[in-house]
C-alpha positions in Angstrom: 3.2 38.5 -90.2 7.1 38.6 -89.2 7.6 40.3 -93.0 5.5 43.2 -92.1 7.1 43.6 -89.0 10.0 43.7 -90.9 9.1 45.9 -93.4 7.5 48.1 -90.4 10.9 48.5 -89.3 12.6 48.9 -92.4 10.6 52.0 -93.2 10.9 53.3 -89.7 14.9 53.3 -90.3 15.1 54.4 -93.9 12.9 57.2 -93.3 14.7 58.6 -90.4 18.2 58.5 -92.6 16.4 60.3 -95.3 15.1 62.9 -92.5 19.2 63.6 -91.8 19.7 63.8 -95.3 17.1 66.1 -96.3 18.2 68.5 -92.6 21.8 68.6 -93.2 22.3 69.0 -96.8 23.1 72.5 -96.9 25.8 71.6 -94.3 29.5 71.5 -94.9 29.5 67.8 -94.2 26.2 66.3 -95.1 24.9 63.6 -94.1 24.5 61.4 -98.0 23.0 58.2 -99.0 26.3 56.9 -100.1 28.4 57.9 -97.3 26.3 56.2 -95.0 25.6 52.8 -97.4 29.8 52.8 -97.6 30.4 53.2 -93.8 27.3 51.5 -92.2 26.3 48.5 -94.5 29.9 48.0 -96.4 31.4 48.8 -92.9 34.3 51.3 -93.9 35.1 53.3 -90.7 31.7 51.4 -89.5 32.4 52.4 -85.9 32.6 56.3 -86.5 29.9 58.2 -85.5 30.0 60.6 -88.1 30.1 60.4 -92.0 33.3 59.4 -93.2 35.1 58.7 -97.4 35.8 55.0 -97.6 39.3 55.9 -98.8 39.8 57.6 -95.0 41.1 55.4 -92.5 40.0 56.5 -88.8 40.7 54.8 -86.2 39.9 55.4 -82.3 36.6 56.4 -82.2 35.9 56.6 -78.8 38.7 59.0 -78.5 37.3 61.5 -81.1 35.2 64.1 -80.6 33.6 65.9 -83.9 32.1 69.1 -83.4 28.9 70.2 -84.7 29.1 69.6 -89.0 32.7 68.7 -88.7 33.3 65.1 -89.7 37.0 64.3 -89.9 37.8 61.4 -92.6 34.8 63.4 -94.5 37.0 64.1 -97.7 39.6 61.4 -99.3 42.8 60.4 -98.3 42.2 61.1 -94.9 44.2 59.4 -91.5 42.4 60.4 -87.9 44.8 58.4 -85.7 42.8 58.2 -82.3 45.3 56.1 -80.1 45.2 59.6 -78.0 42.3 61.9 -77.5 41.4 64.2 -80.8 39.0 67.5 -79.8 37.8 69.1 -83.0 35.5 71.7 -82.4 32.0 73.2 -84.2 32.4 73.9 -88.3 35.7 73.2 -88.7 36.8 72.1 -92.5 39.3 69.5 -92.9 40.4 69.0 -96.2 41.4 66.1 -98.3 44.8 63.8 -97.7 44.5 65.4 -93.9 46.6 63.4 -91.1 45.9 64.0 -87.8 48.0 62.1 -85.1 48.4 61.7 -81.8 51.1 59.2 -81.4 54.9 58.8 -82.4 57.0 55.6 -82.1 59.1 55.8 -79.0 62.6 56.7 -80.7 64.0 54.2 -78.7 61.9 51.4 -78.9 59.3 51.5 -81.9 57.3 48.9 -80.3 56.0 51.8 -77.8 54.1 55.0 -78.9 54.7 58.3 -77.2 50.7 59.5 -77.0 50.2 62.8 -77.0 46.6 64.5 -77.3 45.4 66.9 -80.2 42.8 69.8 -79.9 41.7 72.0 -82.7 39.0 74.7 -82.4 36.0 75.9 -83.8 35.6 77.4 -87.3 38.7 76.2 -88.1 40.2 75.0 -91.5 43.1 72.7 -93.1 44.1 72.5 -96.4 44.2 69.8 -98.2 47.8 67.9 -97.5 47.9 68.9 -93.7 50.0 67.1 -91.5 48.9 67.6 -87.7 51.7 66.3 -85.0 51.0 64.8 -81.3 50.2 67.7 -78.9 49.3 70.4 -81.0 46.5 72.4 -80.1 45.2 75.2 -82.6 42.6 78.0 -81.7 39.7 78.9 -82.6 39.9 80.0 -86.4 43.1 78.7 -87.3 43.6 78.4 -91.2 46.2 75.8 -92.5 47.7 76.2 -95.8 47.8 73.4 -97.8 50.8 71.0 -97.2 51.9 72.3 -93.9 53.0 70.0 -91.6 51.8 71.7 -87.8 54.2 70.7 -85.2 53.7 73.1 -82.2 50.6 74.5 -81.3 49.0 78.2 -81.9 46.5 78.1 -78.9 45.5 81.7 -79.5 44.1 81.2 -83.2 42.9 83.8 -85.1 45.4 83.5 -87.7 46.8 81.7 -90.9 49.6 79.3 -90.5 51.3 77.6 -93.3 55.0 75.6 -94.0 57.1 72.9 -92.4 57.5 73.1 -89.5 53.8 75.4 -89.8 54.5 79.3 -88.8 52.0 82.0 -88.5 51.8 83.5 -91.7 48.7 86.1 -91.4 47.1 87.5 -88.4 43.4 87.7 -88.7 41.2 90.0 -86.7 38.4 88.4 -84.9 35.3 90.7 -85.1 35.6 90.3 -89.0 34.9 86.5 -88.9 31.3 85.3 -90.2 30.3 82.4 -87.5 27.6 80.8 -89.6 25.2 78.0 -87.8 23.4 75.0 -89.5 19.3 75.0 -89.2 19.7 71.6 -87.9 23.0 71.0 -86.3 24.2 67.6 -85.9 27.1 65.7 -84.4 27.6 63.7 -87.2 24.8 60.8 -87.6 23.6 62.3 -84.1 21.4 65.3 -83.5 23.5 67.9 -81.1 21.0 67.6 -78.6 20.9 64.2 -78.3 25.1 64.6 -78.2 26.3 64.9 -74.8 24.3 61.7 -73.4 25.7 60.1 -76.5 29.3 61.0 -75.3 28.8 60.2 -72.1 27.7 56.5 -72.5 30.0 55.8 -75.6 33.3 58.0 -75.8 36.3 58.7 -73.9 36.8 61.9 -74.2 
């Protein structure tokens, strides 16, 4: 008897896993089999709430918000360094070997960290190789060329940045921009409706 219950279960889990898989495969960031069996039951970046690679280190959870089909850590080679607050807004592409970081060691005493928040928009996209600083914030539809390393912000967005130190490069005109939306938008492993209780009981930010 405590098999089938078991089994009951089982099949109740596995069966809503394969629902996100089958409703968010033509996403940027689907939701996959193998993501999920190296993060949830081999426990790389096990706390994340959305699909990670299991060569991606993210840490600070809480402190993360990921827009709708926007998973940071999603590609390899990735760092998310949540010890401040990270706000990355709806389809926003974040390519592979991506650092984003929130705190410095104190240049006095590297024991401390100077913590500094990081915001980035919606419809956003950095190249592979990107390098984003403490305290930058980046508006909505901010491209990064690859290797740049962003170390002041571009609030208005709307524009193509690039180099190091990151400079605007291209301006980009607004009313052109296609802002596609999934069928079935998801927060990562969590449908978007279900979000906003989610953040309210779990994350700090």
């Amino acid at each position: 008897m405590l098999y089938k219950i078991k089994l009951f279960f089982i099949k109740i889990f596995f069966s809503k896993l394969y629902k996100k898989i089958i409703e968010t495969r033509g996403a940027q960031t689907p939701i996959t089999f193998k993501a999920w069996f190296y993060q949830k039951f081999l426990g790389f970046n096990k706390q994340a709430y959305w699909p990670t690679h299991f060569t991606s280190i993210v840490t600070g959870h809480k402190n993360i918000y990921a827009g709708i089909d926007t998973c940071p850590g999603y590609m390899p080679g990735c760092y998310i360094q949540g010890i401040g607050k990270i706000y990355i807004g709806d389809y926003t592409q974040i390519s592979a070997n991506v650092g984003i970081i929130t705190a410095n060691h104190d240049l006095y005493d590297s024991r401390k960290h100077d913590v500094k928040n990081v915001t980035i928009g919606k419809y956003c996209w950095l190249g592979m190789n990107v390098m984003v600083l403490p305290g930058v914030t980046l508006g909505n539809n901010t491209i990064v060329g690859a290797g740049s390393v962003v170390t002041k912000s571009f609030v208005d967005g709307n524009c193509v940045i690039a180099g190091n130190p990151a400079k605007i490069v291209k301006l980009l005109d607004e009313d052109k921009f296609i802002h596609h939306k999934c069928t079935y938008e998801y927060n990562g492993y969590i449908k978007s409706t279900d979000f906003e209780a989610y953040r309210q009981q779990n994350l700090n930010i």
